[in-house]
C-alpha positions, 0 to 999 in steps of 0.5 A: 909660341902664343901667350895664353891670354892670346890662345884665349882670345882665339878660342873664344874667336872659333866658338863666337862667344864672349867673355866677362869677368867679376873680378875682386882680388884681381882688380880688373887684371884678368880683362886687362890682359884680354884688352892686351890681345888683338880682337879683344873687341870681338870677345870681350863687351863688358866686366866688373871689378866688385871689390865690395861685398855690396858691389857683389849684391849689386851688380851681379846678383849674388846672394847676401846669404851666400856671402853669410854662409860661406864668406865673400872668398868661397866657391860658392860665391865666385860661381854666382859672381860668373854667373852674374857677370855672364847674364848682365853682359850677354856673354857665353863665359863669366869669371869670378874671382875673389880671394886675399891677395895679402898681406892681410885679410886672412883667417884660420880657414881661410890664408893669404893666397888663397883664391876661389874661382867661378867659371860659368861656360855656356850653361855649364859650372865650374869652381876651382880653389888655388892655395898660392901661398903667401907669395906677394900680393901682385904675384898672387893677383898674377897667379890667379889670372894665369890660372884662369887663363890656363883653365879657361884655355883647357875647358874650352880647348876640349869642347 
């Protein structure tokens, strides 16, 4: 049985399409494990890791007052973080992931484990909003990968 981050690879493969992520609390792991997969090459050009709100603005676009009216972990960000990555990189599909992995960070409204996310698929938007729970950093930085993975996997496999 193909692993997910496999199944993703040939989706995109079938469609010709490319992928890119903006990643923040995953640092760079949701296009690690594309890197992980055969062909990777064939879909995946470039990616972010935006740690920083600034690297946020910067490099892909999203908007100051987005970050000041929502905060940096809200969907709202996360969709012009996949949306800025997938214009910079020419891609059909961009990510967004931002979150707080833990152990700190959090906020009343808004605990460890929770991740927003921002999927940008040829022209259409997609946001989703994971409350993993304070299970770990790294397992909260794993979770949300699989979650991408997972969501990516089912869109795509639909159209």
């Amino acid at each position: 049985m193909k692993k997910l981050n496999e199944k993703l690879v040939d989706l995109l493969c079938e469609k010709g399409w490319h992928i890119s992520f903006a990643e923040s609390c995953t640092g760079g792991k949701a296009a690690a494990g594309i890197v992980d997969v055969a062909n990777a090459s064939a879909v995946l050009d470039a990616s972010f890791v935006t740690y920083s709100n600034e690297a946020k603005i910067k490099y892909l676009g999203v908007s100051p007052d987005t970050i000041a009216k929502n905060g940096v972990v809200s969907e709202e960000v996360a969709i012009e973080m996949a949306k800025g990555t997938a214009k910079a990189n020419n891609a059909e599909v961009g990510v967004g992931i931002t979150g707080i992995a833990g152990p700190t960070g959090a906020t009343k409204n808004k605990p460890i484990g929770m991740v927003c996310f921002g999927f940008y698929i040829n022209g259409e938007c997609h946001t989703a909003t994971k409350q993993f729970g304070a299970i770990g950093r790294n397992t909260v930085r794993d979770a949300s990968v699989d979650f991408v993975y997972d969501t990516l996997c089912a869109i795509l496999s639909e159209n």
